[in-house]
Legacy VTK file of the C-alpha trace (Angstrom):
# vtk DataFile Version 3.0
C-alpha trace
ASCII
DATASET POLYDATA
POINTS 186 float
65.482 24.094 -45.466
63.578 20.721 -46.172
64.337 18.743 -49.662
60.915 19.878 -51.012
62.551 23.674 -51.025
65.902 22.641 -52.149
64.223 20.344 -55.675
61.736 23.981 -56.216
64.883 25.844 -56.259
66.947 23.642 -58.198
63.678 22.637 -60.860
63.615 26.458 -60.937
66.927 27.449 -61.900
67.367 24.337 -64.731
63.337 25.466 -65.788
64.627 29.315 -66.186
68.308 28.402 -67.825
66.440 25.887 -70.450
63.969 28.465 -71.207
67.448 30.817 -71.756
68.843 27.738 -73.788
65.593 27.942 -76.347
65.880 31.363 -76.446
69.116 31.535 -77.335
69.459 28.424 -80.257
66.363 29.542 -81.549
67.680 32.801 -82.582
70.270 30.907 -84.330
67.780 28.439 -85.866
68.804 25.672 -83.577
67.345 23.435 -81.508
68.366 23.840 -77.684
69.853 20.039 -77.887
72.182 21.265 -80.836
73.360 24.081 -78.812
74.339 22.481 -75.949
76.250 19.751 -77.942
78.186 22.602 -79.841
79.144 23.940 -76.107
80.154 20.683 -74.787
82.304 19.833 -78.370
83.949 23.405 -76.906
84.537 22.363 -73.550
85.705 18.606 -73.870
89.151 16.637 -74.835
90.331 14.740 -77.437
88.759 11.687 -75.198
85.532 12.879 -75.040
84.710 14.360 -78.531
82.592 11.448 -80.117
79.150 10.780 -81.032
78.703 8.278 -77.936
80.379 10.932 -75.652
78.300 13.535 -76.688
75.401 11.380 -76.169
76.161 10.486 -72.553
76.894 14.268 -71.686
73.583 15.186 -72.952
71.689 12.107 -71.181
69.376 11.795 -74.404
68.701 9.001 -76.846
71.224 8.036 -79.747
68.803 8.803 -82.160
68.754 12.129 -80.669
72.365 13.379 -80.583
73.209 11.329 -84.256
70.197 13.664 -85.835
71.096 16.984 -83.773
75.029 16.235 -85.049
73.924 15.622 -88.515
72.181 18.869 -88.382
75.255 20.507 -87.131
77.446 18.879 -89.676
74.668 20.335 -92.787
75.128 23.876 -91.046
78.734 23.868 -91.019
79.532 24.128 -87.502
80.888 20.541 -86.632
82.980 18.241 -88.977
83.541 14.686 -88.067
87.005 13.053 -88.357
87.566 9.595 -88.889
90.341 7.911 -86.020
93.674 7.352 -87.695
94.269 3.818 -84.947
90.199 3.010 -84.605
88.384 3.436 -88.233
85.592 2.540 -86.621
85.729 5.750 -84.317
84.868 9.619 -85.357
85.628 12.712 -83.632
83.571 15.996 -83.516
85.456 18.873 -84.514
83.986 22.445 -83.928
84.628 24.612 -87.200
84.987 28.655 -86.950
81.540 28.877 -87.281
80.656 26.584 -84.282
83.431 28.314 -82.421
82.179 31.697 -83.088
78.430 30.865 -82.715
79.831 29.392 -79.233
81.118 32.816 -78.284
78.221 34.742 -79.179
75.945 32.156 -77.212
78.156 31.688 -73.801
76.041 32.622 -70.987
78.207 33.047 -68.370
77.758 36.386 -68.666
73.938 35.779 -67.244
75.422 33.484 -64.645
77.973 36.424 -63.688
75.287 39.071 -62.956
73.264 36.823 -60.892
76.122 36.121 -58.857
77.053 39.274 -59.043
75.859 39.819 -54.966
78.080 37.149 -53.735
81.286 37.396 -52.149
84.173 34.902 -53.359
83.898 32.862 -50.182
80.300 32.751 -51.129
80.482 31.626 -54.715
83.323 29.047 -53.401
81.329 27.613 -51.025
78.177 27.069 -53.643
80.272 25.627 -56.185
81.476 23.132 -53.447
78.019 21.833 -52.276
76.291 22.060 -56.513
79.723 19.868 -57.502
78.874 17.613 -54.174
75.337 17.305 -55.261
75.948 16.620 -58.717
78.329 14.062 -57.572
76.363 12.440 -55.214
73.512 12.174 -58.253
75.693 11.068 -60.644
76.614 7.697 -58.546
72.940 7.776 -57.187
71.906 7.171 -60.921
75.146 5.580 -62.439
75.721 8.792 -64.774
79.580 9.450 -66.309
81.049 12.196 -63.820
82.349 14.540 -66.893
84.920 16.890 -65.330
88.549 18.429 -66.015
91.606 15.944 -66.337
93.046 18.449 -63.990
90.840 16.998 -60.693
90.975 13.772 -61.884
91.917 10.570 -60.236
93.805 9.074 -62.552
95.818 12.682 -63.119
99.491 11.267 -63.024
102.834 13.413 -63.525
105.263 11.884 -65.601
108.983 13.270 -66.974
107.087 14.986 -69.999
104.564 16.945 -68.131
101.460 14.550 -67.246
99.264 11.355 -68.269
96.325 10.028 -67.959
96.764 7.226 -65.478
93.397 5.290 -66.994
94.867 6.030 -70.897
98.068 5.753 -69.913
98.095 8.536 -72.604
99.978 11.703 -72.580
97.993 14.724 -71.315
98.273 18.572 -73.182
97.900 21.521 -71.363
94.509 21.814 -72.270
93.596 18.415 -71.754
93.877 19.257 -68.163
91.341 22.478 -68.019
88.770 20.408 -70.761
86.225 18.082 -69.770
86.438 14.141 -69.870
84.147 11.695 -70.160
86.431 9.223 -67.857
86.690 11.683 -65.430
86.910 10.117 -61.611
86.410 12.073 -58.534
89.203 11.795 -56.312
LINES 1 187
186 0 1 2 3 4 5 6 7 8 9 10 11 12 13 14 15 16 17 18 19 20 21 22 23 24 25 26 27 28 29 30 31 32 33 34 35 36 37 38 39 40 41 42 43 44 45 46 47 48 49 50 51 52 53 54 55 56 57 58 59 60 61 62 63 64 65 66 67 68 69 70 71 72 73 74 75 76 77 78 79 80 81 82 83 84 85 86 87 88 89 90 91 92 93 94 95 96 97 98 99 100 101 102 103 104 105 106 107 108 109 110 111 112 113 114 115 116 117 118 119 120 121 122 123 124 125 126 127 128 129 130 131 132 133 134 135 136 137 138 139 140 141 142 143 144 145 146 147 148 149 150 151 152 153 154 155 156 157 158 159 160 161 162 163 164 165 166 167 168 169 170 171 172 173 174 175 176 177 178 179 180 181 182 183 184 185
């Protein structure tokens, strides 16, 4: 298969899944940017749940994310919570109505059927090459990694459970299944 095939397939897939995205925040009167913020504040830690975070995940302009966040904030579905060591640092907190809009707007369900024809070795095996790819981009083009404490590099065990060796903070539970910004490749 030459490259040419492999960026029509992938421009393909990311054309049909934004057009999906729209779709879907639209029929919640949201813009696709403000949806896919709401799923990442879902999806990351207590590390990764500020403005600038949010920003870098989304790969779009300050300006951007602060006016898609206030817009969240006026609808009710995020609420922003001032640091209690950094005053100067806020964290985005999903409210039951982001949560539940999350819920109703999850497409895995999509992404389930049209894997549906694959075998787990299958499915394995293209979820080691995409994470490879993405990988291999995100150096390319000097992009934050954003993945799970729980394959992270800097993952450390320690007498209470674990810690992030970057932090040297503790690590919950679901830290380790969440997304981080600081997030390392082994």
């Amino acid at each position: 298969m030459s490259h040419e095939n492999i960026l029509e397939l992938f421009e393909r897939l990311t054309l049909l899944e934004k057009a999906n995205e729209r779709a879907i925040a639209q029929a919640h009167s949201l813009q696709a940017v403000q949806l896919v913020a709401l799923h990442y504040l879902a999806r990351c830690n207590r590390f990764s749940d500020t403005p600038a975070a949010v920003t870098e995940y989304l790969s779009a302009t300050k300006g951007t994310v602060s006016q898609s966040l206030i817009q969240l904030e006026k609808k009710g579905m995020v609420t922003k919570v001032q640091d209690p060591e950094d005053k100067r640092v806020s964290h985005l907190k999903l409210t039951s109505l982001g949560r539940s809009l999350v819920k109703q707007t999850n497409q895995l369900a999509l992404l389930d059927q049209a894997l549906g024809g694959l075998d787990c070795e299958e499915k394995a095996a293209l979820e080691s090459l995409l994470r490879k790819t993405l990988i291999e981009l995100q150096n390319t083009h000097k992009h934050a990694m954003f993945g799970p404490c729980s394959q992270c590099k800097h993952l450390q065990k320690s007498k209470g459970g674990h810690l992030c060796g970057l932090t040297k903070e503790p690590l919950y539970e679901s830290d380790l299944v969440q997304i981080c910004r600081e997030y390392t490749h082994p």
